[in-house]
C-alpha positions in Angstrom: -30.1 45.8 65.0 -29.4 42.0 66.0 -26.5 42.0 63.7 -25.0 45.0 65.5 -23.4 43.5 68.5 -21.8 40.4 66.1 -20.4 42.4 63.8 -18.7 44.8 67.1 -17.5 41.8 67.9 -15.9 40.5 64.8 -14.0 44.2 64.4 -13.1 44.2 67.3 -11.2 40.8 66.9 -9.6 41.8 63.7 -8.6 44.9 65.5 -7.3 42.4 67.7 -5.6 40.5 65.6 -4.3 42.5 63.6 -2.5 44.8 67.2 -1.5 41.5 67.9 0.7 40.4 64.4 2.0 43.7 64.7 3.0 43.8 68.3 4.1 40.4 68.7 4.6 38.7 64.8 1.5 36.1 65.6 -2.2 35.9 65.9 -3.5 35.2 69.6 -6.4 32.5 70.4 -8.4 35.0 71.5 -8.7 37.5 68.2 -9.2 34.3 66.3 -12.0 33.4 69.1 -13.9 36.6 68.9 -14.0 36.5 65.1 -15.3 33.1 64.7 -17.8 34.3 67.6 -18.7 37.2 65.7 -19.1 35.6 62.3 -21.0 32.7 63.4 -23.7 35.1 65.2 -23.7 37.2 62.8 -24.5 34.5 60.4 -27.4 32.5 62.7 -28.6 36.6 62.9 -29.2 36.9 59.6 -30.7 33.7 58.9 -33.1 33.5 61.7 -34.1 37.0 61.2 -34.9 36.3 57.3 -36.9 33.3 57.8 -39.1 35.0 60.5 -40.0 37.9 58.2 -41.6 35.5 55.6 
């Protein structure tokens, strides 16, 4: 569940991103922002979550 709202995020900037290449031939800041975003919680999600399980 706390890997959820990262990964919404992180599909909704390659949704993003990808409207955006095909509406206007380039990648805005803020696609590329919300996937980084995404990724990074996604990834701190999965690690803090595993090491609080053992």
């Amino acid at each position: 569940m706390r890997t959820a709202v990262p990964a919404a995020i992180a599909v909704t900037g390659l949704a993003l991103m990808t409207f955006m290449i095909v509406v206007e031939g380039e990648p805005g800041a803020l696609p590329l922002a919300l996937i980084t975003l995404g990724a990074a919680w996604f990834v701190l999600a999965r690690l803090r979550g595993g090491s609080s399980r053992r």
